[in-house]
N, C-alpha and C positions, 0 to 999 in steps of 0.2 A: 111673620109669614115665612114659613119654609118653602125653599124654592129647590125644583129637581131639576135633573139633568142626565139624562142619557144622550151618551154618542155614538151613531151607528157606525159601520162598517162596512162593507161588501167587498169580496175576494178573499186572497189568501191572506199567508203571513207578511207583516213587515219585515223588513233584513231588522236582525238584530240588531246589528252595528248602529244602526240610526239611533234604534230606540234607547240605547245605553248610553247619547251623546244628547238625547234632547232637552231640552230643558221649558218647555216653555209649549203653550198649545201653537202658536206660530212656527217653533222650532219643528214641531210633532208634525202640523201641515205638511211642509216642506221635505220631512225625512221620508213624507208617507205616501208621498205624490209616486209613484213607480207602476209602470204598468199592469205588475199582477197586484196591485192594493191601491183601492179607492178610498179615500176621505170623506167621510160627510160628514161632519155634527149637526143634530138634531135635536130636540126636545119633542118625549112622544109620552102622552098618558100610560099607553097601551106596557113599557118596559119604562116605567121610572122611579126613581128612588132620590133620598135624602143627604145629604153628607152626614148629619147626625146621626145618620144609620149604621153607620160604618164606625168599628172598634175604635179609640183614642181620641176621632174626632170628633166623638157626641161631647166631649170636654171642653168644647172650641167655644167660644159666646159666637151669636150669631150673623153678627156683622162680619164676624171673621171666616166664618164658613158663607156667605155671599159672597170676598171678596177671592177668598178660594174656586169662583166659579171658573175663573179666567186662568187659571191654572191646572186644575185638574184636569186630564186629559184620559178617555177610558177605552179600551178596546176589546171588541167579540172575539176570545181565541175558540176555536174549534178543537173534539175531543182527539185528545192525543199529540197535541200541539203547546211544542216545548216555549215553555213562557222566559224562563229565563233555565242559563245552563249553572251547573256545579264549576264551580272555583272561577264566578264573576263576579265582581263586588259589585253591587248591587248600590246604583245611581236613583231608584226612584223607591218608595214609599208605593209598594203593592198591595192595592188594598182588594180583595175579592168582595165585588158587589153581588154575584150571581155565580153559583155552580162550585165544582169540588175541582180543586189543586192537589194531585198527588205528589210528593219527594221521593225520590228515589237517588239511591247512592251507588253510583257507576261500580263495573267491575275494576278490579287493582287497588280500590280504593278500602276495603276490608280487610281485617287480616283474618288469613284462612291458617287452620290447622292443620290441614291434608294437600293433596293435591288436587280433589275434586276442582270440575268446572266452573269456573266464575259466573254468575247473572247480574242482572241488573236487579238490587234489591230495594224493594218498595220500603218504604220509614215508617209513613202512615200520609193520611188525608188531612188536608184544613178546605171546612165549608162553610160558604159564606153567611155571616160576614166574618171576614178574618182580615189579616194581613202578616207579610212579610219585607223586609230588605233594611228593617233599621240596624240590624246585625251587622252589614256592609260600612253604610252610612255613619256611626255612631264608630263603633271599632274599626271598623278600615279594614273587616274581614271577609273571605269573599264564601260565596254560599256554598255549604257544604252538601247540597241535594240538586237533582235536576228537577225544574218544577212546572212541571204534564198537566195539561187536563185531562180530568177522570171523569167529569161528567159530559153530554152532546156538548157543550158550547158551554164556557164562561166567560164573565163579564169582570173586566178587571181594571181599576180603575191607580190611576198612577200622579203620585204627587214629587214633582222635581227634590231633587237633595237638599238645593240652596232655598225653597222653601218650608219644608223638613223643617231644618236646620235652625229656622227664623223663628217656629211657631217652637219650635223645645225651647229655644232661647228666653221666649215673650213668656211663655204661659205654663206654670207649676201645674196645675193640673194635668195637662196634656202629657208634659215631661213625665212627670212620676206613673202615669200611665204607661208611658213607652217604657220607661224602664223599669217597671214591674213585671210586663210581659217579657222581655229583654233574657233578666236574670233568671225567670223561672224556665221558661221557654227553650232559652240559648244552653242551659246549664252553665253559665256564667262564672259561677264561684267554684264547680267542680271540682278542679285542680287543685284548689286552697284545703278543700273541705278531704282531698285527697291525702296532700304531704299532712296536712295535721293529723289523718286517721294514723297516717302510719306510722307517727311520731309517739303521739298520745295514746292510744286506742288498742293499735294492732302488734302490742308486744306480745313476748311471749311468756309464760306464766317467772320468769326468772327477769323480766324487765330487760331481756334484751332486744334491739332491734333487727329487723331485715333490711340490711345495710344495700343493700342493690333495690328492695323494693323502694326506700326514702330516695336513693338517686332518681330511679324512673321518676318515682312522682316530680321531685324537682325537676327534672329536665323538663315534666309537661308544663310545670309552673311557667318557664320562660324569665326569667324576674328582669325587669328594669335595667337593674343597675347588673347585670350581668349580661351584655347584650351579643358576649361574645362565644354565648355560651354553646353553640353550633358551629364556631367555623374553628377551622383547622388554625390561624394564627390565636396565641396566648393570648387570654384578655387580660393584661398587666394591671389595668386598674380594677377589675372584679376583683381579682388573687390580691392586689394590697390589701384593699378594704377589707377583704374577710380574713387574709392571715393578721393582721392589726387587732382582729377583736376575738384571735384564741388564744390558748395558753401557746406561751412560746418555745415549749419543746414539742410544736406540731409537727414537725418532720421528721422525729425519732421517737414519739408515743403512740404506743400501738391499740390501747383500751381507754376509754373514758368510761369516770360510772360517774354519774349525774346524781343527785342527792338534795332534798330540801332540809338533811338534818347531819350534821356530822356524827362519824363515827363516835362511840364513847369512849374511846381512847385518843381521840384525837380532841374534842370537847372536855375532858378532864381537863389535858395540858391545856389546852388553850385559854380555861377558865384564869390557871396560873399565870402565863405569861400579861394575861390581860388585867391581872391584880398588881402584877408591877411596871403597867403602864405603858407595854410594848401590844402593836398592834397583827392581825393574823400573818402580816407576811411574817414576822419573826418567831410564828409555828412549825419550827426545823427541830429535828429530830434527828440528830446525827451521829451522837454516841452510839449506837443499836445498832445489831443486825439488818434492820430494815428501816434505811432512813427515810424520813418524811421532810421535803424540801416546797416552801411556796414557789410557784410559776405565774408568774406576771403576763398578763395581755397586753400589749402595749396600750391600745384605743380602749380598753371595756376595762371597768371594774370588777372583775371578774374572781372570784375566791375560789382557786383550784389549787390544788398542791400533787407532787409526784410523790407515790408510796413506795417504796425501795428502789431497785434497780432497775425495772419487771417491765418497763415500757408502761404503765398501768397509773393513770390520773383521777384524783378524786374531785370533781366540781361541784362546788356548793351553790347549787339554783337559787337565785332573791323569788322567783315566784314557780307556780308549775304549768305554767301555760308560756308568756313572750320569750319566759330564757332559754330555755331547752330547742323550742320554734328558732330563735336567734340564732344561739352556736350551732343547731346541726345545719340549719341552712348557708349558714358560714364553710361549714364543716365541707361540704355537700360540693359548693363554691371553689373549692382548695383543691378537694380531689378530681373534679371536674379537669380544672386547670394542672394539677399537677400532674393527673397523666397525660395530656397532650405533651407536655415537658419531657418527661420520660420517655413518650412513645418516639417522639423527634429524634433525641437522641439514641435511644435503641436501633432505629435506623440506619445509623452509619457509626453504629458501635464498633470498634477494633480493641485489641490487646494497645493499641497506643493509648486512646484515651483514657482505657480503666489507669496506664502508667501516668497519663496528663494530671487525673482527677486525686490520683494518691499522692503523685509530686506537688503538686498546688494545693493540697491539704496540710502538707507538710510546712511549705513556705508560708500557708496563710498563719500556720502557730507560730511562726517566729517571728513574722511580723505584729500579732497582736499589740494593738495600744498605739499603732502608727499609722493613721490614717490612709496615709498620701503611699507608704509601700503594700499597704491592702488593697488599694484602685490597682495600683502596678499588679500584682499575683492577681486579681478578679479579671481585668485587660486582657492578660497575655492569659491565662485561661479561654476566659469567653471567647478570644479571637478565635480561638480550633473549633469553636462548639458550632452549631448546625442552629442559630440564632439571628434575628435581624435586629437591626441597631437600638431600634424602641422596646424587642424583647433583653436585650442585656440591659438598657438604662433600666429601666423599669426592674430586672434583678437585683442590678448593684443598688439602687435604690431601695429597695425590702428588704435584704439583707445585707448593709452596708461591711459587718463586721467579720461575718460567718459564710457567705456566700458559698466556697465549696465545699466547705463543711455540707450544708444542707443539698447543694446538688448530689454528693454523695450519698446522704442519708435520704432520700425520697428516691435514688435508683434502689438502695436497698429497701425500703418499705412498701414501696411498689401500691399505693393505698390500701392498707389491710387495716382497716382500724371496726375494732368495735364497740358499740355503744348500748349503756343498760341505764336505763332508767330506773332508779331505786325509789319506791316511796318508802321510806327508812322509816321502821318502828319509832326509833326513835324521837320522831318529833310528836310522838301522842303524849308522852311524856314532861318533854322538855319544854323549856317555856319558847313561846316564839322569838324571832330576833327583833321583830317591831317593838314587842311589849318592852325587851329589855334595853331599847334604842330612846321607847319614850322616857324607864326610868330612870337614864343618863341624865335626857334633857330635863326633865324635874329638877333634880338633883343640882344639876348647872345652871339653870334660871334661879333656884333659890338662893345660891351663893351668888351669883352678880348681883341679884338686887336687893343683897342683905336681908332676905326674909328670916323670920324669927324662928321658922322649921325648913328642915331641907326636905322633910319625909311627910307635909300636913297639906292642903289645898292652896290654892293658890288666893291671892287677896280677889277678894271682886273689884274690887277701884284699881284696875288693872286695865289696859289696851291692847292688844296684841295684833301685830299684822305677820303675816306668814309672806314669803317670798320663798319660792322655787326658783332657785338660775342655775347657778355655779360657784366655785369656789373665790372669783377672783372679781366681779364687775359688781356687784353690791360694797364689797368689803372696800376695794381700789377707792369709789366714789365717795365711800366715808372717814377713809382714812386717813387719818391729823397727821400723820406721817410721810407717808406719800405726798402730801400737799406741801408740804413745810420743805419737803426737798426738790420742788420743780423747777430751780431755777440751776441745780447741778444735774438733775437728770436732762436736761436741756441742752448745757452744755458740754455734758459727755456727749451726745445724742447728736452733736452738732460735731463732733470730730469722731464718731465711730460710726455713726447710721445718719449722715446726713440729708440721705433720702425721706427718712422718718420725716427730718425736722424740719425740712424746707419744701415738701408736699404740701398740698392745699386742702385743710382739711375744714369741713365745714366749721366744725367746734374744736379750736385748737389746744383745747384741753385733752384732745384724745390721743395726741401727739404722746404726753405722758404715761397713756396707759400701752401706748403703743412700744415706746420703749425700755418699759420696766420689766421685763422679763431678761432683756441683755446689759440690761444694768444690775439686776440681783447675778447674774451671769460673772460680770467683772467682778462686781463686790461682792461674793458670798455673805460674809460676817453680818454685815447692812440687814439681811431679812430678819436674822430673829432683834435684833436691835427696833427694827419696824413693827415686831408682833408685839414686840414688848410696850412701845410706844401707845398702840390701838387697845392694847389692855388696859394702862391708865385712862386710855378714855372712852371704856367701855364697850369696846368689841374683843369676843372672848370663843376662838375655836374652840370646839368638841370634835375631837380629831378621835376620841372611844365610839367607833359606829356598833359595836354590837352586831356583827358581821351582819351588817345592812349595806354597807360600803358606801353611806349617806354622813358626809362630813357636815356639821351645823358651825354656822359662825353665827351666835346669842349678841344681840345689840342693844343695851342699853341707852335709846334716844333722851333721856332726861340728864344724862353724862358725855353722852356725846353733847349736847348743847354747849358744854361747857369749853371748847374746841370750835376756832375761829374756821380752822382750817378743812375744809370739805370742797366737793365737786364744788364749782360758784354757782350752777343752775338749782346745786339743794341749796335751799336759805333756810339752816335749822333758826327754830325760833323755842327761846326759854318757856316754859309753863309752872308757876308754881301753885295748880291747883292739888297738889299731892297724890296725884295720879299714875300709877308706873305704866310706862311706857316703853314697850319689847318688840325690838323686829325680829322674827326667828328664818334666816338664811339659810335655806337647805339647800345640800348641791342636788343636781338631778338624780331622780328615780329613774328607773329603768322598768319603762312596760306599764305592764299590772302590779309592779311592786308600787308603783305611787296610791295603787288603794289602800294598802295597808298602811303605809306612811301616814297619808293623809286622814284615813282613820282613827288612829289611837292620837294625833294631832287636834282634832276637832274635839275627843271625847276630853284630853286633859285642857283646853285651854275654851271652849264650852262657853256662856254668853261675854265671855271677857274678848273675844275676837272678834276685831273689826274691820278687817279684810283679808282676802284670798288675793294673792297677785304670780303668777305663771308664767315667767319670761322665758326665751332661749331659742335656739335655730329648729328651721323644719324646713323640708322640702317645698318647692313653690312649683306650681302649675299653671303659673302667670309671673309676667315681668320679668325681672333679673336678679341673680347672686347680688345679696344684699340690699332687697326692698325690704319694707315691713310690711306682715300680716296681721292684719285686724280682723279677730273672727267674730262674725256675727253667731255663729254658735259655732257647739261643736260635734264632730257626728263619728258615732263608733262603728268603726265596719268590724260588723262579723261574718265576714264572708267565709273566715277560716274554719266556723265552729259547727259542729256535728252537727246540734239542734237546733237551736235559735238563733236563725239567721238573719231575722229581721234587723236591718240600721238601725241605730237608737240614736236618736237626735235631741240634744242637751236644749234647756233652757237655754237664752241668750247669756252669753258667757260675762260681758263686758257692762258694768251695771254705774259705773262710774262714768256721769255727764260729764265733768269735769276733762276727761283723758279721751279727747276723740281723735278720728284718723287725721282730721286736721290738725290737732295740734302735735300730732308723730311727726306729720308732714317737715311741719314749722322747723319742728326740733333736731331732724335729722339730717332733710335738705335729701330725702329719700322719696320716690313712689311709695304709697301705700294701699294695702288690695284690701280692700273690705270683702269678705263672706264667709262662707262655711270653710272650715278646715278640719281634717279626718284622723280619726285617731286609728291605726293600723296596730296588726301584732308583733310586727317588724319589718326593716327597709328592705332587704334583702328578697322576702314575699312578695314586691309589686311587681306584677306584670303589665306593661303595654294597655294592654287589652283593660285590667281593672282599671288602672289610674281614667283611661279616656271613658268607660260608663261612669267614675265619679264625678270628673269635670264638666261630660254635656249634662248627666242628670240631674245631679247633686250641686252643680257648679261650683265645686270646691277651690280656692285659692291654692290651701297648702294642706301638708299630711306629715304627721307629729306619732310619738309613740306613746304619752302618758297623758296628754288633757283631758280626753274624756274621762279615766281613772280617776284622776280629781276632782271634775265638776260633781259625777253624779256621786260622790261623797260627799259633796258638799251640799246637792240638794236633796242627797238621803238626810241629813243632819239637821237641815233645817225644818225640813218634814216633822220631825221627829221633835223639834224643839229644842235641839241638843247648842244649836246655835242662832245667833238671832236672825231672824227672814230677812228684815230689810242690810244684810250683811254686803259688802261692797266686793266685787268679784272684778279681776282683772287677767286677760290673758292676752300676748301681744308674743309676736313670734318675728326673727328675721328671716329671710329666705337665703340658707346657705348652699344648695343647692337642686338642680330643676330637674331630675330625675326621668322625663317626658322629653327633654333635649336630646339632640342628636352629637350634642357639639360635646365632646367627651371634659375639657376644660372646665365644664360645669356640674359634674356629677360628682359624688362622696367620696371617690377617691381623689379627685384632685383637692389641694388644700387650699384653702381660701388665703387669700391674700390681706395683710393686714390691713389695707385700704376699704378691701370689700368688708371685713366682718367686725371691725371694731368701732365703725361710726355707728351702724345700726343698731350692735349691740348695747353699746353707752351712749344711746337718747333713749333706746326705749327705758333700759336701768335708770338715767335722770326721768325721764317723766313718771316713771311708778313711785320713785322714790320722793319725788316732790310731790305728788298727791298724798303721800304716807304723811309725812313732816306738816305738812298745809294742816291733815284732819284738823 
């Protein structure tokens, strides 16, 4: 039985101030009690309606919308009487039961071209049934229209925030309703759909950009992890993070050309150098007229080099959509920040300090190579400059070695940089880098496991499990090496890093993985001693990416067995059904290059694979630095993309009973967040605003940049038959940082602490790997 409800009114307007404070029909009583506004509620045949009448809550089951009785509270505005004002964030869930709401956008609040007179200009009408205020409620933004009645008298009927809030929370229907209207309504993704046009789209016939139109756009983006990207002090950690992931003569390169294919002169050599076993940074060209030098990113694997003298960089894109979106938003990021830098000091520029910045360029070259007298020359620098303390740490920091070198060089470049996007002829021809990355790995699988062709199919009595992480927590956990030396990296560990060794760590095996980077540090020699060890027992680097910039470390598990020494949570066990058996270790893809990876992956190793497993960090939107994510699926926002906007949301990602959040739990001695987690075009692109409509709608955990890339290759392939259906798929993620946080200690530029990122990291690596060994 559907039950109605109308409440009358008699008099004028309520004070607004109440109405934005109520919460409750009790609350509504009491704010409404005022001499010029009488209260009644009623129930009258003559004016009554349904709740399932009204937009998002016909989605409600009907107990729910009865129980809604006691809460919904409705009131007669009369015509021309302002319902709610422009730039109030909006407390209640407006739903129009009766009559027309007009929007109108105050004067000042337009931009005008002339000088002409300002009005108040009307948007358009919404007629019942409608509603607005989840825009407020949901984003935390306050309403961009004043909202009038336009017709004699409307009825409008109003549901508190806090239970909003409950019924998005409780019920998928409801939700995905709100946030359908939301994105289409709000123009939501606008700004995404904006910087991409001007990236991708709106070049000009020579693939150059308009470098002040991709700023604007960026600026409206807002992004997350740039929060500071409006106020007058430097956002030190926005400018790490983005100068970390470009080439490192960004403050003396004035051109970048972007390119999916290398020049043919630069590809010729390179064919060379990689014939005798040297990898692209050793694509220098020095003898000539016009040298060709690699340029290293610190943070990104990134294949760019400088072409002569010319200020002028060539970048080799892994894909043509997340890399290009990546570094110019980086890009965008830098020069943001670097002219607040310049503009600071131009302020209180004299003839002394151009003599300060020349004298201390000069000291900082004779200092070279000496740490402690480069703080000294950076110090007594900084001390003159027009900086506060957290802006110099945060300089000397970024640039520990070069500091006024680069303050120099960024007053001269003054951001002048240009940017052309190449779709170079060239790659119609040439083979792609995937295809010639697979036929490395071929090649290298058939010599570890002594097959009788290095160039013929692979055997069918064959197993194969794929692993995506990185280069170091698969390999560390299998390595007879590593193991066989715990008891001296222990006690260097105990007189060099005693904090390592005397912290409480859940699994005090991770102790060891914690201090093997400054033990390879003391003991150089020790590493290739160590690769050589894990090659006897069948772990075998492919350090030839075939400018994929994707290192493979090939694992023979039927040789490793033969090695006592492992993680102790793996307990390899022997098999002699004459079966070969291969884990193939990729480090991380980057973007949409994991589709092509995982691609030509599926097609060469076809019904001999028996699992997919996807481990590594992503940002989290619940809990803390260093939980773990357990994604019940995974959802691809295309909020960035011209046409097809619609999410695409993956099969259940995690298909393996065996490996649940509980036994993460067990394993790690970690919170673990079960739900959706979102695959994004890049971190730098999230704004505020999108992350919180993924979390209330989508209720997302965490946001990754390659999973969904790889699932739906993986359930293209099974479609297809290319690999078996009932195939075992694993995807488990830590949360390295919370991008939604105000508390700046927890965002991408601050760097995790070995406490936070290596215990999550090595349980999730033991429990994928001991499900691999169990098969």
């Amino acid at each position: 039985m559907h039950h109605s409800m109308s409440l009358q009114f008699l008099g004028g307007a309520a004070d607004s101030t109440a109405m934005a404070h109520a919460g409750s029909v009790a609350d509504m009583s009491e704010a409404f009690e005022t001499d010029d506004f009488l209260y009644s509620p009623s129930i009258t045949n003559e004016e009554s309606w349904t709740l399932s009448d009204l937009p998002a809550l016909t989605f409600l089951p009907q107990a729910e919308l009865d129980s809604l009785m006691d809460k919904v509270i409705t009131r007669r505005f009369l015509y021309n009487e302002t319902v709610q004002k422009q730039g109030v964030v909006a407390e209640h869930m407006y739903l129009i039961v009766q009559g027309t709401i007009r929007s109108y956008r105050l004067p000042g609040t337009i931009p005008r071209r002339n000088s002409a007179p300002e009005f108040k200009h009307r948007v358009g009408d919404s007629v019942a049934p409608s509603y607005w205020g989840e825009k407020g409620m949901i984003l935390g933004q306050p309403c961009e229209h004043d909202k009038v009645v336009g017709s004699e008298s409307a009825e409008i009927a109003m549901l508190p925030k806090k239970d909003f809030m409950q019924l998005l929370q409780k019920y998928t229907a409801f939700r995905h309703a709100v946030g359908r209207n939301l994105s289409m309504r709000q123009d939501l993704f606008e700004q995404f759909r904006g910087f991409t046009a001007a990236i991708l789209t709106l070049r000009n016939p020579r693939g150059l950009l308009d470098i002040d139109a991709v700023l604007e756009a960026y600026n409206h983006l807002q992004p997350a992890l740039h929060p500071g990207l409006d106020k007058q002090d430097i956002d030190i950690g926005a400018w790490t993070y983005a100068v970390r992931r470009l080439p490192n003569n960004l403050t003396s390169n004035y051109m970048y050309h972007m390119s999916l294919a290398l020049p043919p002169f630069l590809a010729s050599h390179l064919r060379h150098i990689q014939n005798d076993g040297y990898s692209y940074r050793d694509l220098t060209l020095s003898g000539c007229p016009h040298p060709v030098e690699a340029v290293p990113s610190p943070s990104r694997r990134r294949l760019a080099w400088a072409l002569g003298n010319y200020g002028k960089t060539l970048v080799l894109l892994r894909d043509g959509y997340t890399d290009p979106l990546d570094f110019i938003s980086c890009l965008c990021c830098h020069i943001f920040e670097a002219r607040k830098f310049r503009q600071r000091l131009q302020t209180s520029f004299t003839k002394q300090t151009l003599e300060l910045i020349s004298t201390k360029c000069h000291e900082e070259t004779e200092a070279a190579g000496d740490q402690e007298a480069l703080d000294e020359v950076h110090d007594s620098a900084l001390k003159q400059l027009p900086l506060n303390s957290a802006e110099k740490a945060g300089l000397k920091k970024l640039w520990p070695t070069d500091l006024i070198k680069r303050i120099r060089d960024m007053l001269m470049h003054r951001e002048d940089y240009t940017i052309r996007i190449d779709n170079s002829t060239a790659r119609k021809v040439e083979m792609r880098p995937y295809d010639k990355w697979i036929i490395t790995l071929h090649a290298a699988i058939a010599k570890l496991l002594r097959l009788p062709s290095v160039t013929g199919s692979l055997p069918d009595n064959m197993e194969v499990h794929i692993v995506s992480s990185n280069t170091h927590s698969v390999r560390n956990c299998l390595s007879a090496a590593v193991h066989a030396e715990t008891d001296k990296i222990l006690e260097w560990g105990a007189e060099h890093e005693p904090n390592l060794v005397n912290d409480k760590w859940h699994c005090p095996t991770d102790r060891i993985y914690a201090l093997l980077p400054g033990y390879f540090k003391a003991h150089p020699h020790l590493k290739q001693d160590f690769t050589t060890t894990d090659e006897r027992n069948g772990i075998v680097r492919i350090s030839n990416t075939s400018l994929t910039s994707i290192v493979v470390d090939l694992i023979d598990l039927n040789k490793l067995t033969e090695s006592p020494n492992v993680d102790p949570a793996v307990k390899l066990e022997k098999r002699d059904d004459g079966t070969y058996r291969l884990l193939v270790n990729i480090d991380y893809a980057f973007g949409a290059q994991a589709e092509g990876i995982m691609r030509v992956m599926l097609d060469l190793f076809g019904c001999r694979l028996k699992s997919v497993n996807v481990l590594g960090k992503a940002g989290g939107t619940v809990g803390k630095r260093g939980d773990i994510q357990y994604p019940t699926n995974l959802l691809f926002s295309k909020a960035s993309l011209v046409g097809d906007t619609c999410d695409e949301l993956s099969t259940p990602c995690n298909t393996d009973p065996g490996l649940t959040a509980a036994t993460l739990k067990e394993m790690s001695g970690r919170d673990v967040h079960e739900g959706c987690v979102l695959t994004v075009p890049g971190t730098l692109l999230q704004s505020s605003k999108l992350l919180a409509y993924y979390m209330h709608i989508w209720q997302i955990v965490g946001l990754e940049m390659e999973g969904s890339y790889y699932g739906r290759q993986v359930t293209q392939a099974q479609r297809l038959g290319i690999i078996p259906s009932n195939l075992v798929t694993r995807f488990i993620y830590y949360t390295s940082d919370l991008p939604v946080s105000e508390d700046d200690s927890t965002n991408l530029s601050s760097v995790m602490q070995k406490w936070e990122g290596i215990p999550p990291l090595y349980a999730i690596t033991r429990a994928i790997l001991k499900r691999i060994v169990e098969a």
